[in-house]
MINU-276466 format. One record per residue (C-alpha): residue in one letter; residue number from 1; x, y, z. Coordinates in nm, 3 decimals. Layout:
 r   k    east   north      up
 a NUM       X       Y       Z
...
This chain:
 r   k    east   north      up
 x   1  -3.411   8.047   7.547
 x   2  -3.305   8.414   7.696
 x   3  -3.389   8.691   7.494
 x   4  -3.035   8.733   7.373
 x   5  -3.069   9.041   7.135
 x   6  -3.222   9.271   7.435
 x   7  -2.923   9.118   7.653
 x   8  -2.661   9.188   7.422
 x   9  -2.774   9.596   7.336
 x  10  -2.880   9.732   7.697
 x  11  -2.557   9.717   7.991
 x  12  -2.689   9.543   8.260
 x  13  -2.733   9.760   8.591
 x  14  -2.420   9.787   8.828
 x  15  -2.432   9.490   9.051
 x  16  -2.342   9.409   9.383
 x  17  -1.953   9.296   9.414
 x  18  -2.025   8.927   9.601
 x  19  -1.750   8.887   9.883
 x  20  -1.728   8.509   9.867
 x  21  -1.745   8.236   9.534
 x  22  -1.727   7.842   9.589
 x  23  -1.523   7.680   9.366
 x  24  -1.598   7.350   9.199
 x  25  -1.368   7.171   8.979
 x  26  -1.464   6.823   8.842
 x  27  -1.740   6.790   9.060
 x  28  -1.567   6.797   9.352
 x  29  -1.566   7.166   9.620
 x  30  -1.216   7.288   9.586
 x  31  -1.255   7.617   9.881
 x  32  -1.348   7.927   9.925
 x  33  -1.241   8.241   9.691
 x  34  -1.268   8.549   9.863
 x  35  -1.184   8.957   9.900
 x  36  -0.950   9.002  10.171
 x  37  -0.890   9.371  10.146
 x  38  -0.804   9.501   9.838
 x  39  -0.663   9.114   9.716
 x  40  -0.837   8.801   9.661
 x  41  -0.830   8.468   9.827
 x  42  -0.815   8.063   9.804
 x  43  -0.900   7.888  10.148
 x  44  -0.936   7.475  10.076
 x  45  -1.195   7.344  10.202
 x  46  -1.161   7.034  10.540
 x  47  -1.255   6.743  10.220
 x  48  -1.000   6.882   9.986
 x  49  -0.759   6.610   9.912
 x  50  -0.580   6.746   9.596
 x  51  -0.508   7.111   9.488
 x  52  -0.641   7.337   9.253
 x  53  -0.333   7.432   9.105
 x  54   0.057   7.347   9.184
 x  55   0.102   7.706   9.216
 x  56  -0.210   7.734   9.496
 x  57  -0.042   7.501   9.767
 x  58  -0.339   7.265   9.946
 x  59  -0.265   7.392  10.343
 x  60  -0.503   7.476  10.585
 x  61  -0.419   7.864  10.555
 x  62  -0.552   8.117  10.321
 x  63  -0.342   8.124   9.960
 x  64  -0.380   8.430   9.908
 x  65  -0.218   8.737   9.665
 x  66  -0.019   8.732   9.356
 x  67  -0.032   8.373   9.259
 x  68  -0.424   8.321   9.331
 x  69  -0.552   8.684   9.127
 x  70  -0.328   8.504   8.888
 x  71  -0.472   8.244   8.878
 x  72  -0.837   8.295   8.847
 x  73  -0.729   8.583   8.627
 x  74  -0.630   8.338   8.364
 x  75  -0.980   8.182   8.339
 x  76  -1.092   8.509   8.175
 x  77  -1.020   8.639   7.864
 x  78  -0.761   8.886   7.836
 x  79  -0.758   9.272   7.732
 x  80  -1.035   9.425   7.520
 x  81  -1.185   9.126   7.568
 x  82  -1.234   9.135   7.963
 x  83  -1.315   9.525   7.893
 x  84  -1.584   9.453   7.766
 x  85  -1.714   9.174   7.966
 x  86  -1.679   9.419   8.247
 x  87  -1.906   9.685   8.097
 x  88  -2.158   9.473   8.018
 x  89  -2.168   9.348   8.372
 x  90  -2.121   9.702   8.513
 x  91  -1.814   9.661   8.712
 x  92  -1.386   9.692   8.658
 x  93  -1.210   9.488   8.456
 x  94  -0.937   9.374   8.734
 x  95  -1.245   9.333   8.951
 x  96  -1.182   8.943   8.895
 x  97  -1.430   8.783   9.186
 x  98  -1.775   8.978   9.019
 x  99  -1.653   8.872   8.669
 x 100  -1.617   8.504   8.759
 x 101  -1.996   8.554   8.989
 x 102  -2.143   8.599   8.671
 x 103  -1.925   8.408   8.416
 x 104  -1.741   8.107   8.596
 x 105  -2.030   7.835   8.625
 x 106  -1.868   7.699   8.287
 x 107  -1.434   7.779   8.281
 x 108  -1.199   7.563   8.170
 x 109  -1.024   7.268   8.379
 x 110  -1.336   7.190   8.469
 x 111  -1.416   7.437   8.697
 x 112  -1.733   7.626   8.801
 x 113  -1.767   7.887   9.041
 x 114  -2.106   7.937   9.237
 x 115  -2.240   8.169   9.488
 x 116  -2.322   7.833   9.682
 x 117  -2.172   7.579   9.857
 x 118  -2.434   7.310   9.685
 x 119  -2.351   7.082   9.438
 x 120  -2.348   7.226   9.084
 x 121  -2.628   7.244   8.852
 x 122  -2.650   6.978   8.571
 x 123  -2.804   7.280   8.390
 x 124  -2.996   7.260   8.110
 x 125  -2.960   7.312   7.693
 x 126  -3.149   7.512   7.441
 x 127  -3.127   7.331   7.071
 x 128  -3.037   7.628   6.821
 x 129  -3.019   7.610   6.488
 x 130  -2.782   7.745   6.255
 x 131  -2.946   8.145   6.156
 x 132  -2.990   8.136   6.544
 x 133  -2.647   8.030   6.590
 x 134  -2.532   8.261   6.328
 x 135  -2.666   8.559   6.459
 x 136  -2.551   8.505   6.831
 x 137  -2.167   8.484   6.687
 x 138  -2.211   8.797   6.562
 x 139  -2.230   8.939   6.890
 x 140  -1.967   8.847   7.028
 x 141  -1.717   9.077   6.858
 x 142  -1.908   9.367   7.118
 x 143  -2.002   9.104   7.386
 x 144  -1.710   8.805   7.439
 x 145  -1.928   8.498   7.572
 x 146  -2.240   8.669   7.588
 x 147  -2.111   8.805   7.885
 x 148  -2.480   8.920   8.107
 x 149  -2.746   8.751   7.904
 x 150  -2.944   8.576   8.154
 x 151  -2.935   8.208   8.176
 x 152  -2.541   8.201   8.057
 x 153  -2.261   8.180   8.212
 x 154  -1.941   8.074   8.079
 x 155  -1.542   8.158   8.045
 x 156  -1.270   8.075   7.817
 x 157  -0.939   8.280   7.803
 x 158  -0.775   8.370   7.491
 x 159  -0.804   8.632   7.260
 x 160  -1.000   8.526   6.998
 x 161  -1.440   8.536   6.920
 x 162  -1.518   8.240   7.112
 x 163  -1.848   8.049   7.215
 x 164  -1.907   7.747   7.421
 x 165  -2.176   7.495   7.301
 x 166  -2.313   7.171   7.315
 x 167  -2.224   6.934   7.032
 x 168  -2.556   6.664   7.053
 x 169  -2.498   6.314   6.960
 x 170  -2.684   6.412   6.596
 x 171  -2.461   6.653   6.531
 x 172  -2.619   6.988   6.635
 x 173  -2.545   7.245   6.870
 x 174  -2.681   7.321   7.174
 x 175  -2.636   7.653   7.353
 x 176  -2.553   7.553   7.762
 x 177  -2.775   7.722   8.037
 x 178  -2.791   7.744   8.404
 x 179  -2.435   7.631   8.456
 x 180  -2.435   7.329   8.151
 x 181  -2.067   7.276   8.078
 x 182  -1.962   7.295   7.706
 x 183  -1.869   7.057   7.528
 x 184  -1.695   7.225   7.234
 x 185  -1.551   7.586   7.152
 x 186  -1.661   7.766   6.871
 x 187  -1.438   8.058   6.722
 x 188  -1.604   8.277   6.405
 x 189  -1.434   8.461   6.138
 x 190  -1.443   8.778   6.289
 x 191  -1.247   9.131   6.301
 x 192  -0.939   9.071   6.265
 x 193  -0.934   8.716   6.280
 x 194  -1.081   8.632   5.933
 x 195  -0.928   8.343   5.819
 x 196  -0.795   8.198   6.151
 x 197  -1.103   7.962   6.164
 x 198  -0.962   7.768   5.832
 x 199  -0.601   7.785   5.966
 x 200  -0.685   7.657   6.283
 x 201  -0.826   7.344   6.163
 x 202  -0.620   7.283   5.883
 x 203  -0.283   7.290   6.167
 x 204  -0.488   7.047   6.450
 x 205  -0.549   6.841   6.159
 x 206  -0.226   6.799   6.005
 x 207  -0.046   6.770   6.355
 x 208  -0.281   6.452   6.358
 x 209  -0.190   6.341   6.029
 x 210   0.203   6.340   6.162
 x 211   0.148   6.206   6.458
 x 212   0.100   6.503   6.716
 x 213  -0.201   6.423   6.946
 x 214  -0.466   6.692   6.870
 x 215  -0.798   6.813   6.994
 x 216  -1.058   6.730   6.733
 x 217  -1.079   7.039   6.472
 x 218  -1.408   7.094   6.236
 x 219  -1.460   7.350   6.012
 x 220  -1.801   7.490   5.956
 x 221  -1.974   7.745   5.786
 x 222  -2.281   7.972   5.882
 x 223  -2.395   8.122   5.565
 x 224  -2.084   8.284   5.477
 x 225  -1.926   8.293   5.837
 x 226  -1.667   8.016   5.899
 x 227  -1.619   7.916   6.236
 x 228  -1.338   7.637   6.367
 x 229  -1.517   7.408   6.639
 x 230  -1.313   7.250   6.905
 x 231  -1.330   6.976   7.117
 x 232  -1.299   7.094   7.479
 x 233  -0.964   6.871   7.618
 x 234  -1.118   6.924   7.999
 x 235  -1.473   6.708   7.849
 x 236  -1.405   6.290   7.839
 x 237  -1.741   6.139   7.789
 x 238  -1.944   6.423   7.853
 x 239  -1.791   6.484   8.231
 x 240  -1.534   6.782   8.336
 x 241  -1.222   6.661   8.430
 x 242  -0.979   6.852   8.611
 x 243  -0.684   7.026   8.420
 x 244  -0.452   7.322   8.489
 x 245  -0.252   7.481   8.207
 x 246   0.130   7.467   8.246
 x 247   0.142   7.914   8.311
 x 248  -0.108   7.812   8.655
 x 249   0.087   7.549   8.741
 x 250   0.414   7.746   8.726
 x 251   0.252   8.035   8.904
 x 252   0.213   8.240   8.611
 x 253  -0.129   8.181   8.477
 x 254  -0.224   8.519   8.321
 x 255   0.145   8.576   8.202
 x 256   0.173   8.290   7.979
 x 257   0.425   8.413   7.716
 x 258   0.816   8.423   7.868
 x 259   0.842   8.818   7.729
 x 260   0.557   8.886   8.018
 x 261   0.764   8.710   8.305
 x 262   0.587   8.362   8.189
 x 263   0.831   8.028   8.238
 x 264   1.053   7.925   8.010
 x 265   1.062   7.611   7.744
 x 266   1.321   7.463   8.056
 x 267   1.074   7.519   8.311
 x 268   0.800   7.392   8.121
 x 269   1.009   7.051   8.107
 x 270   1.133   7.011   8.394
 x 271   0.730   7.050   8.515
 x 272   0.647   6.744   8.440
 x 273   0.915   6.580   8.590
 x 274   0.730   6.667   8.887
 x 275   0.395   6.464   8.787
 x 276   0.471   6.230   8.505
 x 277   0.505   5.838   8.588
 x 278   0.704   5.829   8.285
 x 279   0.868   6.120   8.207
 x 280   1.044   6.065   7.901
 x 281   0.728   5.933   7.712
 x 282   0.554   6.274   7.836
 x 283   0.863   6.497   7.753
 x 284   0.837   6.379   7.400
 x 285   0.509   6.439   7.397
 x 286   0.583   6.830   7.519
 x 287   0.896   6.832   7.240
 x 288   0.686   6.696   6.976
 x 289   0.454   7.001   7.014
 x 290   0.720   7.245   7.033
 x 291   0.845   7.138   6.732
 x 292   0.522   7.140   6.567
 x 293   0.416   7.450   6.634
 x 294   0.786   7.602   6.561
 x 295   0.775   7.429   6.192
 x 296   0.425   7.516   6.108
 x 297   0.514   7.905   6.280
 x 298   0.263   7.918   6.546
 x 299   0.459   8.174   6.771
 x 300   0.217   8.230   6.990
 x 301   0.245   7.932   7.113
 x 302   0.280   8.001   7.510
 x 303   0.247   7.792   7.815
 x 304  -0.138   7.835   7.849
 x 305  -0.151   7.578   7.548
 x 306   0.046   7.319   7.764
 x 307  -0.204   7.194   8.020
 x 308  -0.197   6.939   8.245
 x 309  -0.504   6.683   8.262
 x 310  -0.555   6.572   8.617
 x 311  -0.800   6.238   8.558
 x 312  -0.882   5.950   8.777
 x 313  -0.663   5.747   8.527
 x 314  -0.365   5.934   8.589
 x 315  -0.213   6.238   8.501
 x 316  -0.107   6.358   8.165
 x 317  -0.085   6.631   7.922
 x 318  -0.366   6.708   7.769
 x 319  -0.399   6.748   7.357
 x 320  -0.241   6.981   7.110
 x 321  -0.478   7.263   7.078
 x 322  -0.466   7.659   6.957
 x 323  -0.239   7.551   6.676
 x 324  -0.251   7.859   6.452
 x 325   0.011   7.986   6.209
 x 326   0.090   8.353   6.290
 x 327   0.268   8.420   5.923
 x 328  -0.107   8.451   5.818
 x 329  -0.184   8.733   6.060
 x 330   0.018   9.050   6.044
 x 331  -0.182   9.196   6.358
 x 332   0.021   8.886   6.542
 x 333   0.388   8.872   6.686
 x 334   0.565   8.661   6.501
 x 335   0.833   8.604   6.773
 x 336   0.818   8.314   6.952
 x 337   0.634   8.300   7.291
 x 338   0.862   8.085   7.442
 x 339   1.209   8.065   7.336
 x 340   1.401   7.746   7.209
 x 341   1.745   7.803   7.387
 x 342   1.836   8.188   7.361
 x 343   1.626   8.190   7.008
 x 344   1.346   8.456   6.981
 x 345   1.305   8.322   6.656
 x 346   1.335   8.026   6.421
 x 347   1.530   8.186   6.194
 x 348   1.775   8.284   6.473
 x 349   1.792   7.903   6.604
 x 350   2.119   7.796   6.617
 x 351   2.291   7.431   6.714
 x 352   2.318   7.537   7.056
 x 353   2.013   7.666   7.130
 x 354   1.867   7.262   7.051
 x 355   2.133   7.170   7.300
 x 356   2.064   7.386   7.571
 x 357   1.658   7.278   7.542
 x 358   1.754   6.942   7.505
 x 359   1.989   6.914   7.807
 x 360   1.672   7.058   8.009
 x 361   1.438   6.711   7.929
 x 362   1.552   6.345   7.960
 x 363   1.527   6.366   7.613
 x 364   1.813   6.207   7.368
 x 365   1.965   6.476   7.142
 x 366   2.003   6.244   6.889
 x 367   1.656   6.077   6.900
 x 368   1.512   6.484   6.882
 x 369   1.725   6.557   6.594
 x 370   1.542   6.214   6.459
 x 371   1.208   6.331   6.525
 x 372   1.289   6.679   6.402
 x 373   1.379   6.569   6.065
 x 374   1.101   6.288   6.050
 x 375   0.823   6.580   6.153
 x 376   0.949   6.843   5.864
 x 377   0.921   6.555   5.583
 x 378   0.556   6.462   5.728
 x 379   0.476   6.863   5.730
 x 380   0.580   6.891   5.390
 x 381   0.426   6.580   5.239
 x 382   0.095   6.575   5.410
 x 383   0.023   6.965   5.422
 x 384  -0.006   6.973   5.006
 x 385  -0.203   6.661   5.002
 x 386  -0.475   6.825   5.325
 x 387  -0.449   7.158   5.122
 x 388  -0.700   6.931   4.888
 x 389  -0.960   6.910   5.181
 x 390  -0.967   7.292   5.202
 x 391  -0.972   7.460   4.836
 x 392  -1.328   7.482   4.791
 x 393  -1.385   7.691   5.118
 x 394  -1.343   8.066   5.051
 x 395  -0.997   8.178   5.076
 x 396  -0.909   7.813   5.122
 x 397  -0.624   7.828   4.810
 x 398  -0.463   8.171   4.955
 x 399  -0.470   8.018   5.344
 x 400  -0.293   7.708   5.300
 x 401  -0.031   7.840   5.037
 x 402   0.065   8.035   5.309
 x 403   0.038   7.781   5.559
 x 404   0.264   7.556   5.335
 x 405   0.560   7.807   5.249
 x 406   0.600   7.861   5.612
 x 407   0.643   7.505   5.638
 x 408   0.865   7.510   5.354
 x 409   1.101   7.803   5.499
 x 410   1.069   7.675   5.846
 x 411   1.176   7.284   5.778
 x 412   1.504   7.439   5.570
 x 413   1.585   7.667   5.877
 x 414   1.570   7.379   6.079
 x 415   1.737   7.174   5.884
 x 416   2.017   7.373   5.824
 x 417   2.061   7.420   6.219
 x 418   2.040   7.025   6.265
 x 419   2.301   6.999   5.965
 x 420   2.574   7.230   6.175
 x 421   2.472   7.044   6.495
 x 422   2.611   6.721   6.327
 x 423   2.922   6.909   6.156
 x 424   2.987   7.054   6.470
 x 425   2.987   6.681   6.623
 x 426   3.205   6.571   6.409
């Protein structure tokens, strides 16, 4: 196992910007990503016969600019985040092509980008036990992914503490090496998410207890450290599939959230009409989400937590995941990432503004108001009765009341609007 302590404390050495990265995704080489100039590249390679991304056309020319430092932007994390990835690794933060050299072997949609035009590593696994486990979260508040420790290499976007591992048929974790993909995420309790571990789980859970399809959720502790772990929705049967979220698809990829320039609720719809065999059944799927994550007040809910699974099966949209209820967290907006109709927020939602999402879909506005009103009874029937599985974990009680009287306030808001929309009707 690297000697992760001496990793983590001394900055590596500047290194040596590469000009070239191949990229892999499932198993298969995508093309070439390059510097040309000051901007970055795509080129496909002669065997590609599907694209990276909707938004990176597959043509014999270079893709190049805006939509492919997008992109591959939006396989790192964000911010403070990416800072400090970038210090560790001695080079700028927008200098995307070095971060991904030394972080992209393991990034999400199942892609890995190499120095080499070879097939990818099966890589290898180090067992780790809990203290060791413990101690290498800790980290990661200074040092997101272990970002220049030798031996890893791995990127997930999103703000939070986060970790990829190896869940082993036992049970145990194993921490991936030499370009191993992860099989699970894990996110710790730290500055100044404590207590978004508990309220992570607690929301996947429940959207599977009304009938949301959700990423499995676990919630464990490390001596007094609680961590949510998360199975990967870009893993089936231990291989990467490809997957794209709906913000790389649409061209946007490290703008998710509509305030940024990100697409729209409408656009996100009318996306799949473009790749669904059925589109209705996968619309609902899409509206049963966004009216999970409006009742339960996850507002940060953008279009990076749509994705798009691309599988030898078919195509479909991959499992609710990030669900996370923002009341809980003052640091976090609380107004929604992607607007229902003109409606910033729930509390501003008026019969309209159901209309004018509903008339994007193939949806029935009578069949959402349905579903609407079925999902706020499950919500408030089956959150008290999971709040049971959660009191004896610290802060448990004070979590899930709050997770609860959102859901409270947010079902009569809702209900109120879907009470005018049929007074209105009539």
């Amino acid at each position: 196992m690297p000697n992760k302590k001496a990793a983590a404390s001394t900055p590596l050495p500047p290194v040596t910007p590469p000009d070239c990265l191949y990229v892999w995704q499932a198993g298969r080489l995508m093309g070439e990503l390059r510097r040309v100039g000051d901007q970055v590249a795509f080129c496909y390679t002669s065997q590609a016969t599907q694209p990276l991304s909707r938004s990176l056309p597959l043509q014999p020319r270079l893709n190049v600019g805006e939509p492919v430092s997008r992109f591959f932007s939006s396989l790192l994390p964000p911010g403070q985040s990416r800072a400090l990835c970038a210090k560790a690794l001695g080079c700028l933060p927008d200098d995307v092509i070095t971060l991904l050299a030394h972080m992209g072997a393991d990034a999400a949609g199942g892609i890995a980008l190499l120095p080499t035009d070879t097939p990818p590593k099966i890589g290898t696994q180090a067992a780790i036990d809990q203290h060791e486990l413990h101690e290498l979260l800790l980290q990661l508040t200074d040092l997101p992914m272990l970002a220049g420790v030798p031996r890893i290499s791995q990127t997930l976007c999103g703000a939070r503490p986060k970790l990829g591992l190896i869940r082993q048929p036992d049970g145990r974790f194993a921490l991936p090496l030499d370009g191993a993909h992860s099989t699970h995420v894990i996110k710790p309790d730290l500055a100044p998410w404590q207590g978004a571990a508990l309220t992570e789980v607690f929301c996947q859970q429940l959207a599977s207890r009304v009938g949301v399809p959700a990423s499995q959720a676990e919630l464990v502790m490390l001596g007094d450290l609680p961590c949510s772990v998360i199975a990967r929705y870009d893993i089936e049967n231990g291989t990467s599939i490809a997957a794209e979220t709906f913000a790389q698809a649409l061209g946007c990829g490290d703008r998710p959230r509509e305030s940024m320039g990100g697409p729209s609720l409408a656009a996100c719809f009318g996306l799949i009409e473009t790749f669904a065999d059925d589109v209705r059944a996968e619309q609902q799927v899409l509206m049963d989400y966004v009216l999970f994550n409006a009742l339960i007040g996850n507002a940060n809910a953008d279009s990076s937590l749509f994705v798009i699974i691309h599988a030898d099966n078919g195509t479909r949209l991959a499992p609710l995941h990030g669900a996370l209820c923002a009341a809980a967290f003052p640091h976090l907006q609380q107004r929604l990432a992607l607007r229902i109709g003109k409606a910033a927020e729930l509390g501003a939602l008026r019969s309209q503004d159901l209309r004018q999402l509903v008339a994007a879909t193939q949806l029935d506005m009578q069949d959402v108001a349905g579903r609407a009103q079925e999902m706020a009874q499950q919500l408030r029937q089956h959150s008290r009765t999971l709040a049971d599985d959660f009191s004896h974990y610290p802060a448990g009680p004070t979590l899930t009341r709050t997770i609860i009287a959102t859901i409270e306030q947010n079902s009569t808001l809702l209900m109120q609007t879907l009470r005018n929309m049929r007074q209105t009707a009539a």
